[in-house]
C-alpha positions as CSV (number, residue, x, y, z in Angstrom):
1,X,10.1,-7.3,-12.0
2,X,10.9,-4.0,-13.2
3,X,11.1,-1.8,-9.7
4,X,9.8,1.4,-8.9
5,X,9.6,2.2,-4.8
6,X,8.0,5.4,-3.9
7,X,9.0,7.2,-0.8
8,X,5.6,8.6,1.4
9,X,6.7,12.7,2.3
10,X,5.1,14.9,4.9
11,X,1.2,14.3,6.0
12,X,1.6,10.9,5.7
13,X,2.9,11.3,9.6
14,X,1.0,9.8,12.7
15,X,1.1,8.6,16.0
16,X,2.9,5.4,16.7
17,X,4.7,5.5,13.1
18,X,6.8,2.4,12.6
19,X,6.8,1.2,16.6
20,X,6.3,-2.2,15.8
21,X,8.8,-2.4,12.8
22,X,11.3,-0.6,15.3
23,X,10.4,-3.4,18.2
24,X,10.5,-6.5,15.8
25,X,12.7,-5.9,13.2
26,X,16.5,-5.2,13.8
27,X,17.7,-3.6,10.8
28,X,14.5,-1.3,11.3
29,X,15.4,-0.2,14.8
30,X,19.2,0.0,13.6
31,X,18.7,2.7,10.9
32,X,16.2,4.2,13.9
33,X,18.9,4.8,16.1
34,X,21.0,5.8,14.2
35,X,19.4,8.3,12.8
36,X,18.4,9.8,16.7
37,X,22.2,9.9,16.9
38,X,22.7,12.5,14.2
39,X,19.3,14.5,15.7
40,X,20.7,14.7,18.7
41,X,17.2,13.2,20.1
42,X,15.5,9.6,20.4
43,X,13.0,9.6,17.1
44,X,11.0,6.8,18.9
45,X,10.0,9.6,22.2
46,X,10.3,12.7,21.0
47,X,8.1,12.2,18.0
48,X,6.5,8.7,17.2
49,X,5.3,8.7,20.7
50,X,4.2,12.2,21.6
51,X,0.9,13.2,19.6
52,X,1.5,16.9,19.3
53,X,5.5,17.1,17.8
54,X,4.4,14.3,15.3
55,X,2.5,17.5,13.8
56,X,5.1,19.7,14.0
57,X,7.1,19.9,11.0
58,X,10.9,20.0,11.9
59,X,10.2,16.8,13.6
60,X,8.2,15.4,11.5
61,X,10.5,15.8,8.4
62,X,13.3,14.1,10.0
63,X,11.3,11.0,11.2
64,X,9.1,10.1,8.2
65,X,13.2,9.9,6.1
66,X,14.3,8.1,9.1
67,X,11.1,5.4,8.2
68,X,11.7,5.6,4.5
69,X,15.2,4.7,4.4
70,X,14.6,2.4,7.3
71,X,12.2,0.1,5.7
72,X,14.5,0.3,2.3
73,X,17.4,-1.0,4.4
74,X,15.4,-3.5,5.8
75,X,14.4,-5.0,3.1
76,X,17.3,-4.9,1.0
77,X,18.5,-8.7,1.5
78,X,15.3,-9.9,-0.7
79,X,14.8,-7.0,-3.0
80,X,16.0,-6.8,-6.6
81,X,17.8,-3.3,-7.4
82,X,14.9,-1.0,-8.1
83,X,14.6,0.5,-11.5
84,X,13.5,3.9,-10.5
85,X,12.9,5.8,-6.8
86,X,10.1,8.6,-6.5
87,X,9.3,10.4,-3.9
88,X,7.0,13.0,-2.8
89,X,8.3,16.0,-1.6
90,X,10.0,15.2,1.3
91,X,10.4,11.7,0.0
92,X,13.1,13.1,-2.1
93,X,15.2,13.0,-0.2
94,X,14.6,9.7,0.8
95,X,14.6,8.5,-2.7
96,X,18.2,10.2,-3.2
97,X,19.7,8.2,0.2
98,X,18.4,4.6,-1.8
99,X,19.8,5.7,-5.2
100,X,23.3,6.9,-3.2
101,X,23.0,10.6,-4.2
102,X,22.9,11.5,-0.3
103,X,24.6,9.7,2.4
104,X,21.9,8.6,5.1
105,X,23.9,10.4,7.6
106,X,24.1,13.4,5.4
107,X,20.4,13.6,4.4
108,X,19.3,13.1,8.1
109,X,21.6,16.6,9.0
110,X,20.0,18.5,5.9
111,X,16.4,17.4,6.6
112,X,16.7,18.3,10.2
113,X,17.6,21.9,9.4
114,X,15.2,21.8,6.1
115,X,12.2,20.7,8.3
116,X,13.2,23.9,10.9
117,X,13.1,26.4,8.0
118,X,9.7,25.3,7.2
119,X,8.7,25.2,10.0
120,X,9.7,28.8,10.8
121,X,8.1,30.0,7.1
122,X,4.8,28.2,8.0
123,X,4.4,30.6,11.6
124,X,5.3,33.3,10.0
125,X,3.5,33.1,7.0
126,X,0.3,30.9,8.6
127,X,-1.7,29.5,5.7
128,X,-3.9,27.0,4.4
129,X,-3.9,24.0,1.7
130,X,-7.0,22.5,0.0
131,X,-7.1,19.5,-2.1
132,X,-9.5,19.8,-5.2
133,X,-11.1,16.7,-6.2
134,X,-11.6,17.4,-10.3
135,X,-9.9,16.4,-13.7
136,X,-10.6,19.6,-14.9
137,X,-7.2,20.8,-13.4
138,X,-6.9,23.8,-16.2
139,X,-10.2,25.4,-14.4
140,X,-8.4,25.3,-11.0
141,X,-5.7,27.0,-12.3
142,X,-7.7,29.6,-14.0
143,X,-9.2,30.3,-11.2
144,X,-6.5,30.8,-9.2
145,X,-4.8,32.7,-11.6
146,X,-7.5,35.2,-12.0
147,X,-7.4,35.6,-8.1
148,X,-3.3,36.1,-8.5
149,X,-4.2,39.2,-10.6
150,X,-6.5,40.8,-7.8
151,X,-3.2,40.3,-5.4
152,X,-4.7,37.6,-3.9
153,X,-2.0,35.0,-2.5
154,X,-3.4,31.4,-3.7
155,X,-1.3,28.9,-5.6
156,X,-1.4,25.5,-7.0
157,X,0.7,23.8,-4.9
158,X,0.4,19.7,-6.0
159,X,-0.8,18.2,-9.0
160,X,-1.3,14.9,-6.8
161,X,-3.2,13.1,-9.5
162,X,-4.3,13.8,-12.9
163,X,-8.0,14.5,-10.6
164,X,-6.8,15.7,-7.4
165,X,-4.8,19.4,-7.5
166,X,-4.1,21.0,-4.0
167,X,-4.0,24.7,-3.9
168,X,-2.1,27.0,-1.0
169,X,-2.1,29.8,0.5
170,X,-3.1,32.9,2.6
171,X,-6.2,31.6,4.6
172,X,-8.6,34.1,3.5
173,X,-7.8,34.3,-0.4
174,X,-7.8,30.2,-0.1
175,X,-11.5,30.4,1.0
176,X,-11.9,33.2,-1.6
177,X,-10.5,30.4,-4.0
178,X,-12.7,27.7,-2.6
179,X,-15.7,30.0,-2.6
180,X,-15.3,30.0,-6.7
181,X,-14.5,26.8,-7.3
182,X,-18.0,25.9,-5.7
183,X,-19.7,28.5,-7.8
184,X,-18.0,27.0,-11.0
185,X,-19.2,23.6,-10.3
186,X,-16.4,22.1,-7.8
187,X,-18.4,19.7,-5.4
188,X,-15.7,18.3,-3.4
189,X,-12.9,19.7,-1.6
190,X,-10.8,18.7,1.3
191,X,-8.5,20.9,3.3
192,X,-5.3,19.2,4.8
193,X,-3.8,19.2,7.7
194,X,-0.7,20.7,7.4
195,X,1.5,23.4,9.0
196,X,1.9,25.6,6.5
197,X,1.5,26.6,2.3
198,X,3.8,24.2,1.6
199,X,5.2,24.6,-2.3
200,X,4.0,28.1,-2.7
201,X,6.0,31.6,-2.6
202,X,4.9,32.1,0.9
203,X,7.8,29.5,1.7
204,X,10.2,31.9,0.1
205,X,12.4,32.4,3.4
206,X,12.5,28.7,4.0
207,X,14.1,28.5,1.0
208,X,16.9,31.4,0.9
209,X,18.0,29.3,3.7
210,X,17.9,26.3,2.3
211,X,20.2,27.5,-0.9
212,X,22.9,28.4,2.2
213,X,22.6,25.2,3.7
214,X,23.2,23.4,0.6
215,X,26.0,25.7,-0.9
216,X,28.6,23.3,0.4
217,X,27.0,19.8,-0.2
218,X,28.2,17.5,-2.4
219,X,25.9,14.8,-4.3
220,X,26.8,11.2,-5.7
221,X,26.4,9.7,-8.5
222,X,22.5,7.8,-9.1
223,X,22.9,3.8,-8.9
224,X,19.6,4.4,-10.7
225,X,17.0,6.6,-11.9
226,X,15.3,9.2,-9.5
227,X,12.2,11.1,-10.7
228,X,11.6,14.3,-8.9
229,X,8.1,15.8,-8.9
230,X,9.3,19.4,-9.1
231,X,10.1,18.6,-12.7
232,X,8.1,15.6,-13.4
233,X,11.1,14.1,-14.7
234,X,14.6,12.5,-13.8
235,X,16.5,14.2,-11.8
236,X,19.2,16.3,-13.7
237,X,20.4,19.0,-11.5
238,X,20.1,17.5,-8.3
239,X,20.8,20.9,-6.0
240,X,18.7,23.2,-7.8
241,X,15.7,21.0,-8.3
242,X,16.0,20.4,-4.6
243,X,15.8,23.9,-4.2
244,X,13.3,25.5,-6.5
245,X,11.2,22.5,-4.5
246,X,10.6,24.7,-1.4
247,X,8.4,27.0,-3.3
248,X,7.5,25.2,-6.5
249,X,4.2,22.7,-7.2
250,X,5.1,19.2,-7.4
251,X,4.0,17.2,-10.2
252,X,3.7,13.6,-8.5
253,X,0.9,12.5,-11.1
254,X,3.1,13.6,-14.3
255,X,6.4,12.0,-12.3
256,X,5.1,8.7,-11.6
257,X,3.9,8.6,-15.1
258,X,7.5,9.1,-16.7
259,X,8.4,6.2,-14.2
260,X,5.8,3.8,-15.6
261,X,6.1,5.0,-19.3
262,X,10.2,3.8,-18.6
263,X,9.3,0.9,-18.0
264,X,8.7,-0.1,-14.1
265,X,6.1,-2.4,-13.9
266,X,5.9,-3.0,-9.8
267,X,5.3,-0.2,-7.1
268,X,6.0,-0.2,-3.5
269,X,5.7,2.5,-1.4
270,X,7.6,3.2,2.0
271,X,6.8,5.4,4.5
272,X,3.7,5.7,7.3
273,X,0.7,5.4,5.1
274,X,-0.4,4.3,1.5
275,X,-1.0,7.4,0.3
276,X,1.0,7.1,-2.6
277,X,0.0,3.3,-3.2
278,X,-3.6,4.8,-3.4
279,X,-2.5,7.5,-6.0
280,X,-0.8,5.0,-8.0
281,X,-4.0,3.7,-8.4
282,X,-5.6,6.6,-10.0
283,X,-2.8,8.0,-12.0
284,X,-1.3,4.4,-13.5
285,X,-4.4,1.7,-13.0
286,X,-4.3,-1.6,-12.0
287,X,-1.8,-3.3,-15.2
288,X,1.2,-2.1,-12.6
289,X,1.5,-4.2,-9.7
290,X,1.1,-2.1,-6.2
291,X,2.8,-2.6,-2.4
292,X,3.4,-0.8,0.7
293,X,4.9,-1.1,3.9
294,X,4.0,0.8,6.3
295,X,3.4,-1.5,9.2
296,X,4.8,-4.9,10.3
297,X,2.3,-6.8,9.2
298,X,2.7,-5.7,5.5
299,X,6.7,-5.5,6.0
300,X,6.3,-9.2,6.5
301,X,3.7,-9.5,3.2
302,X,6.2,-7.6,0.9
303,X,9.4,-9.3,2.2
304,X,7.4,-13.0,1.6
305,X,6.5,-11.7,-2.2
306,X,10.3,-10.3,-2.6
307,X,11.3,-13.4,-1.3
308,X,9.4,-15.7,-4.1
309,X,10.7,-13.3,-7.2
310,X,14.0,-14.0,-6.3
């Protein structure tokens, strides 16, 4: 088995998140509290339980790497040493704490400040994002493009898979966007519920801070191969990719890729939901071997297969 685990980021959030991994598995709950310790707040009340801070991104950022890293740990008696981490956006940083880049500790205290700065971009510069179900990805740029040169404010924002490209935004030059896509032959898009345009200029200010908040940081050495998808690649320059993140697209499709083209053969993903087991679908196909845990019921399902491969 040739390991790659992917690491769920932000919108994969919801209420009740992890509760019964927290109540029936120790290790779990462990890596729960400590991670309320460093917040300075109990994860499992202040956002798995209350429905309206689980939307709310500077809680929400903090608790989905608190899952992440939680299920990692918890499964770390029975799994082989993965090959490769990838996460999405957030995920990152996630993926960084299980290849040792970022102590857990550490990571928790950047995303809790990272999550605020969004947060505070996304009210002041409201916004919308739009997923845009085609594989002809070069027309959705176009058209976005051509909208750029009218001074509209609409960016791609994720290339999710080679068939699915999110676009953000100012609210009104989005629906100018999506208004023609439609008339170019787009039939299906979905707009997201998010907080703000998340990987697009508008997050500018959230990011200025970030590059203060990181000036002092130090980063570990990989134990393996991290794939980031703001470059679509390995890691390299570990602060400035997770800088030029803020406001860059991500690439997960053309990431995940790289990861299977190296060689990893078996996927599981961690975090609230399968969205990235499902996109591993469209962008790899079914030759690599897909997981997730998200829940305690397929915690127990992946720990019983890691078990047998042993």
């Amino acid at each position: 088995m040739k390991l790659g685990i992917l690491m769920s980021g932000q919108g994969a959030q919801k209420v009740g998140m992890g509760a019964d991994l927290y109540e029936q598995v120790p290790a779990y709950k462990e890596t729960i509290d400590e991670a309320s310790k460093v917040l300075g707040y109990d994860i499992m009340s202040t956002i798995v339980n209350d429905e309206d801070n689980v939307k709310q991104t500077q809680y929400t950022q903090p608790a989905i790497l608190a899952m992440s890293t939680a299920i990692y740990r918890s499964l770390a008696d029975v799994m082989p040493k993965p090959q490769a981490t990838l996460g999405l956006s957030l995920g990152e940083y996630s993926a960084l704490v299980a290849a040792d880049v970022l102590d857990f500790d550490q990571a928790m205290r950047i995303i809790k400040d990272r999550g605020a700065y969004m947060q505070k971009a996304g009210d002041e510069n409201p916004g919308k994002m739009v997923a845009v179900m085609t594989d002809d990805q070069d027309l959705v740029v176009k058209t976005v493009e051509t909208l750029q040169a009218n001074g509209k404010r609409v960016y791609p924002a994720n290339y999710n898979t080679f068939n699915q490209l999110v676009i953000g935004g100012v609210e009104a030059d989005v629906n100018e966007a999506m208004q023609a896509l439609t008339d170019a032959g787009v039939a299906r898009m979905v707009e997201l519920p998010v907080s703000g345009p998340f990987h697009t200029p508008l997050m500018s200010s959230a990011a200025d801070k970030l590059t203060d908040r990181l000036a002092d940081e130090e980063f570990a050495p990989m134990s393996f191969d991290v794939y980031s998808n703001t470059t679509g690649q390995k890691f390299t320059d570990v602060k400035a990719t997770l800088l030029d993140q803020i406001v860059s697209p991500t690439y997960f499709a053309q990431a995940l890729q790289a990861m299977v083209d190296d060689g990893v053969d078996t996927l599981i993903e961690f975090g609230p939901s399968d969205t990235l087991y499902k996109f591993a679908r469209k962008i790899v196909g079914k030759d690599v071997k897909r997981y997730k845990v998200t829940n305690f019921k397929t915690y127990q399902e992946v720990r019983e297969m890691l078990a047998a491969t042993e």
